[in-house]
TIDREN-812519 format. One record per residue (C-alpha): residue number from 1; residue in three letters; y, x, z. Coordinates in steps of 0.25 Angstrom, whole numbers. Layout:
<pts>
NUM  ALA  Y  X  Z
...
</pts>
This chain:
<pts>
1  UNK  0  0  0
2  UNK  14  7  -5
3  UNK  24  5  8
4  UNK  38  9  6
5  UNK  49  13  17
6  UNK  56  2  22
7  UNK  71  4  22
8  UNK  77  13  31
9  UNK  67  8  42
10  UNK  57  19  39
11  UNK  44  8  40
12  UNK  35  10  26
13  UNK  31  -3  24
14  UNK  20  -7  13
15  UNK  25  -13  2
16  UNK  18  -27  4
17  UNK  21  -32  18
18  UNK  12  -44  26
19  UNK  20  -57  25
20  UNK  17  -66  35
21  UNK  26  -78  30
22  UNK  24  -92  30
23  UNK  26  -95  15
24  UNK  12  -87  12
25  UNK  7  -92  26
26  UNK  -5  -84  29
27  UNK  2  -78  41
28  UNK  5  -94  43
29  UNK  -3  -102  40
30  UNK  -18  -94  37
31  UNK  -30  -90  44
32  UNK  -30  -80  55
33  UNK  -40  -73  47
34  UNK  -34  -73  35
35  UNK  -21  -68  42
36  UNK  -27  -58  49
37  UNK  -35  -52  35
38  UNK  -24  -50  29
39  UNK  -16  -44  38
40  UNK  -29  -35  38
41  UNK  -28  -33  22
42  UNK  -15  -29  25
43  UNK  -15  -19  33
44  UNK  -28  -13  26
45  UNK  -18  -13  14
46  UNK  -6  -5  19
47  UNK  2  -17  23
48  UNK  11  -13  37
49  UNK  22  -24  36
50  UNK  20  -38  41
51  UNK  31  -48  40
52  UNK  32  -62  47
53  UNK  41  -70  54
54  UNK  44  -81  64
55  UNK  46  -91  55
56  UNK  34  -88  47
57  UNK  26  -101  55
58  UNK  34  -102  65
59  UNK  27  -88  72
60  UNK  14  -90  67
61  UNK  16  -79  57
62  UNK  19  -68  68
63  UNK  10  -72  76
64  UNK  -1  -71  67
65  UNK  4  -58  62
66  UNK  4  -53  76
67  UNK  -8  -58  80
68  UNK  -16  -50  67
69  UNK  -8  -37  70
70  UNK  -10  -37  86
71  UNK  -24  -37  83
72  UNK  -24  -28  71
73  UNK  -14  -18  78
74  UNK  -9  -11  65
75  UNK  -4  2  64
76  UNK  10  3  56
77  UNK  13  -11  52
78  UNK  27  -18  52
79  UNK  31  -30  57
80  UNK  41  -40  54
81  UNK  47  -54  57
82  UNK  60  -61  55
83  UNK  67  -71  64
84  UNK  76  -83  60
85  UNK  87  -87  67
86  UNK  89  -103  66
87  UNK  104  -109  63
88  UNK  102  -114  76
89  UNK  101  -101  83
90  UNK  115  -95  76
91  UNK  119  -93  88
92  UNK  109  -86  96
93  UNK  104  -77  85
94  UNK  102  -63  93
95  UNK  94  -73  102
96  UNK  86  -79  91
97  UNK  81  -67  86
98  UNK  77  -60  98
99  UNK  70  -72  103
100  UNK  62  -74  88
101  UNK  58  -59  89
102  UNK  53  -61  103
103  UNK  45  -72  98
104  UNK  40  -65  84
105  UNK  36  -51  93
106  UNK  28  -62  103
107  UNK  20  -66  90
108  UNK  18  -56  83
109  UNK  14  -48  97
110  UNK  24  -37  94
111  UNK  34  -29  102
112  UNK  42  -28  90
113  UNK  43  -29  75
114  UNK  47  -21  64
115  UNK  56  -27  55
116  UNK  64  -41  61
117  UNK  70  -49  50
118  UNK  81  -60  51
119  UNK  75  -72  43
120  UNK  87  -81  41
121  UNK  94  -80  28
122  UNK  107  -71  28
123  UNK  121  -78  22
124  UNK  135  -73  22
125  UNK  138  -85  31
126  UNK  126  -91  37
127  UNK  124  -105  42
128  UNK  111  -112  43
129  UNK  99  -103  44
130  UNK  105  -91  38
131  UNK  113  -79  45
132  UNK  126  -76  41
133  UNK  130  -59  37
134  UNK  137  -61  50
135  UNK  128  -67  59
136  UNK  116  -56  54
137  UNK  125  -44  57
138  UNK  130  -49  69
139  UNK  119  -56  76
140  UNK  107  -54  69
141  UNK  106  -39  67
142  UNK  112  -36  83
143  UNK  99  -44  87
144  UNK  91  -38  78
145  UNK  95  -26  83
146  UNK  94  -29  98
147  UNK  79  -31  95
148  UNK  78  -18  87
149  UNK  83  -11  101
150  UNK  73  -19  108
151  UNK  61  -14  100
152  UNK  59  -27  94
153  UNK  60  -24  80
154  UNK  63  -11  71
155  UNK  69  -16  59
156  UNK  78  -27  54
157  UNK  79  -34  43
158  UNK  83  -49  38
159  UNK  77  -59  26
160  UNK  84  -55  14
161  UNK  88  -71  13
162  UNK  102  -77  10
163  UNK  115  -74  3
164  UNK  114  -60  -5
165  UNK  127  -57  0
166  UNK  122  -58  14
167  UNK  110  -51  13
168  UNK  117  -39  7
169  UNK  126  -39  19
170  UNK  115  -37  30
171  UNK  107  -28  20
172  UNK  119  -19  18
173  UNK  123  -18  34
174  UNK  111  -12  34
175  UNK  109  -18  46
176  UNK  95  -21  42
177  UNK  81  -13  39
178  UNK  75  -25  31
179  UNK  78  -35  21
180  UNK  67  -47  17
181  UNK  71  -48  2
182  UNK  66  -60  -7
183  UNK  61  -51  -20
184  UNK  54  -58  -31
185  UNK  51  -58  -46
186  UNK  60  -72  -46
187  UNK  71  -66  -39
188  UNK  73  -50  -41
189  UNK  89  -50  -37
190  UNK  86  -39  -24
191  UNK  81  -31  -35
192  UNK  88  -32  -46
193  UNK  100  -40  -52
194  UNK  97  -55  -56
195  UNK  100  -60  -71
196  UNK  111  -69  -71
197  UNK  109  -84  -66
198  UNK  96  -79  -61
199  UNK  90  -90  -52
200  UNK  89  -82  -40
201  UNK  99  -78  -28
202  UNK  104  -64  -31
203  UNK  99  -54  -19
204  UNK  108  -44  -25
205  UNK  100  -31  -27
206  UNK  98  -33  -13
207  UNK  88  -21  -13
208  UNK  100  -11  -18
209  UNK  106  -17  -3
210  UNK  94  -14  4
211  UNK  89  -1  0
212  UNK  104  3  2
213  UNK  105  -1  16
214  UNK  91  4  19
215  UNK  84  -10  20
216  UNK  70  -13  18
217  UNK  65  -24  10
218  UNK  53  -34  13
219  UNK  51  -40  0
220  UNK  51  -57  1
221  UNK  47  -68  -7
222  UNK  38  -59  -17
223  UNK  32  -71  -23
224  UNK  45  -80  -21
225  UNK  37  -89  -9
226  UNK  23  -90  -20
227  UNK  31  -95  -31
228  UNK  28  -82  -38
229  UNK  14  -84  -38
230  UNK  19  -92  -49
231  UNK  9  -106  -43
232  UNK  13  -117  -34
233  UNK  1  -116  -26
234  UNK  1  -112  -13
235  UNK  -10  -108  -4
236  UNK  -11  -118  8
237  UNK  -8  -107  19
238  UNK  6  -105  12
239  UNK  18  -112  15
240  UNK  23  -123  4
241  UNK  34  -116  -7
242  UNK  45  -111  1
243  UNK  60  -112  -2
244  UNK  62  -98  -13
245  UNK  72  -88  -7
246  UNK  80  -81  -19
247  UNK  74  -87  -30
248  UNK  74  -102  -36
249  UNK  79  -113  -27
250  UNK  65  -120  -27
251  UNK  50  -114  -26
252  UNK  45  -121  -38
253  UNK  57  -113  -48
254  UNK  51  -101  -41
255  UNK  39  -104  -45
256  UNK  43  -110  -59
257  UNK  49  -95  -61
258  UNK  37  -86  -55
259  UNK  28  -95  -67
260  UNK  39  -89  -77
261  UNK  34  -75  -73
262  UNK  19  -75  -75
263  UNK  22  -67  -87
264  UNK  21  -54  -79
265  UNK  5  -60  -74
266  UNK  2  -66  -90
267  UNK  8  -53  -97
268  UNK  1  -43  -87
269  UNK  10  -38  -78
270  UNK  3  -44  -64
271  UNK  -8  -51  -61
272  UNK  -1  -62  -54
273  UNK  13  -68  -50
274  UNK  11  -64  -37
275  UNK  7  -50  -40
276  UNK  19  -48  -50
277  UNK  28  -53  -38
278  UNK  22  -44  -27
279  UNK  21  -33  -36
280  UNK  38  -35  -41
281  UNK  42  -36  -26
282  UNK  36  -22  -24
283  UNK  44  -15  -36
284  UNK  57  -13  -29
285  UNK  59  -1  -22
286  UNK  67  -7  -12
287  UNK  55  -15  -8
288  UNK  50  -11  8
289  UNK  39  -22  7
290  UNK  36  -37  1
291  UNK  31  -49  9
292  UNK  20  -58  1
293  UNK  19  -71  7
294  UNK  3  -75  6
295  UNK  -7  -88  10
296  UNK  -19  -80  11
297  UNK  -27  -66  10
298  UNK  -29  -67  -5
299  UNK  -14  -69  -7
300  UNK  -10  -56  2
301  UNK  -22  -49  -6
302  UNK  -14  -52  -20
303  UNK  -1  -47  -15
304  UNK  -6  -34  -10
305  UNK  -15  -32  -23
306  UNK  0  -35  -29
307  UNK  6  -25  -23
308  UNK  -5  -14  -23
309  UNK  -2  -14  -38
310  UNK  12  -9  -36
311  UNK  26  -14  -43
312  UNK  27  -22  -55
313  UNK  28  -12  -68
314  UNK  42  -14  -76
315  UNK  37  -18  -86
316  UNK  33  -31  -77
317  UNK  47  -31  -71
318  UNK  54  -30  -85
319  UNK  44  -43  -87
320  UNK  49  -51  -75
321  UNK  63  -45  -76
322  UNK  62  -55  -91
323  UNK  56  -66  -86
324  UNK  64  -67  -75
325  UNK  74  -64  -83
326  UNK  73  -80  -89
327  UNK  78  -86  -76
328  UNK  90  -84  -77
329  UNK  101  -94  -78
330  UNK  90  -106  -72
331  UNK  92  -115  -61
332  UNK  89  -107  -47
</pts>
């Protein structure tokens, strides 16, 4: 398993992490055997950074997460979670988080974690169940760091969701070790420029930010939430299609868009959607590690196949660069 260094943290991290989310749910929703087994398969592969959260099941994701790893005891992995402050808790946010860490090392039966990521969306102004520049600067980061010096946690990081202008903000304070970015084949723009009227937000070259300020990137939403398995069926343990972040306004245009890519499976490029996304996430250089959301073992055994294979070649990106090339000026 190739691992890369991780920003200016100094972690070497695989470059396929463990997700433990509740879109693919097996972390959520599947067998404790299967959990455990491919936690297993992981490890044997190389694998040594697990990600969950406390809103992935409400807890049942850490716990199950904590419960494999207590038993198993292995050497040199990294941990992460993420808390989420509610509107409701605006004004008890250094609160909030210490009290959701407390609860989250209790689960996953840790004295501390690696990297802690704030989960709410990041705006210029805030409101509702986003965080304002402001407000993530000021509160966020201070009890972040309260819990660094504690020995809580060692790095910090946020969700790489909101306004681009925002997220530019706290990745240039350099404030931060880690940024969860949304990278896909539908939606390219932390990569590269976007082809005007692209349907897609705009992350800006976000990667030119973060490889400035010394951030690592956990790569999210490599198969755009399963729409770029290019089917609508999903597998009873995952979640039902989730709302896209970055790309269309609506799942099923997600998915209407991966169908227009099976070019690069037809003319030879991949195997599968799913092995063309997972290997397209992996091609950028400012890539620490990529979450794959999956429902069961056989689906965690495709994406580590995937990226066993390395990068797509150019000529595959030259490929997808054209076909992508013909969303252009359509509805978002």
């Amino acid at each position: 398993m190739e691992t890369r260094i991780f920003g200016r943290s100094g972690l070497r991290l695989s470059i396929l992490g463990f997700g433990c989310g509740a879109v693919g749910g097996l972390m959520v929703r599947g067998s404790p055997a299967d959990q455990d087994k491919a936690i297993g398969m992981a490890l044997d592969a190389g694998i040594n950074y697990f990600d969950t959260a406390v809103q992935y099941g409400d807890g049942v994701s850490e716990t199950n997460l904590g419960r494999i790893l207590g038993a198993r005891k292995p050497a040199g992995v990294a941990v992460g979670t993420k808390v989420r402050v509610p509107s409701e808790n605006v004004g008890a946010i250094a609160k909030t988080i210490a009290d959701s860490m407390d609860g989250s090392l209790r689960r996953l039966k840790m004295d501390r974690v690696d990297i802690f990521h704030l989960h709410n969306p990041i705006t210029l102004n805030g409101g509702d169940e986003t965080l304002s520049v402001a407000q993530v600067k000021n509160e966020v980061v201070p009890a972040f760091e309260a819990l660094r010096k504690a020995g809580k946690t060692r790095f910090l990081g946020i969700t790489a969701i909101g306004d681009t202008e925002a997220l530019h903000q706290i990745i240039d304070s350099e404030l931060i070790d880690s940024a969860q970015v949304s990278y896909n084949m539908l939606n390219a723009s932390a990569a590269t420029a976007l082809p005007p009227n692209y349907p897609a937000q705009d992350y800006g070259r976000m990667f030119d930010h973060t490889q400035k300020a010394g951030v690592g990137v956990v790569g999210i939403r490599v198969l755009a939430a399963g729409a770029l398995s290019g089917t609508a069926e999903r597998h009873p343990t995952a979640s039902a299609p989730p709302s896209p972040i970055g790309s269309a306004h609506t799942y099923d245009m997600d998915l209407e868009r991966a169908r227009r890519l099976m070019p690069l499976v037809t003319e030879g490029f991949a195997g599968s959607l799913a092995e063309a996304a997972t290997r397209f996430a992996i091609t950028h250089p400012a890539m620490g590690t990529i979450l794959v959301g999956m429902a069961t073992i056989e689906e965690f055994q495709a994406s580590l196949n995937a990226v066993l294979k390395g990068p797509l070649p150019q000529a595959a990106l030259d490929r997808l660069q054209s076909l992508t090339a013909s969303f252009s000026g359509e509805s978002r």
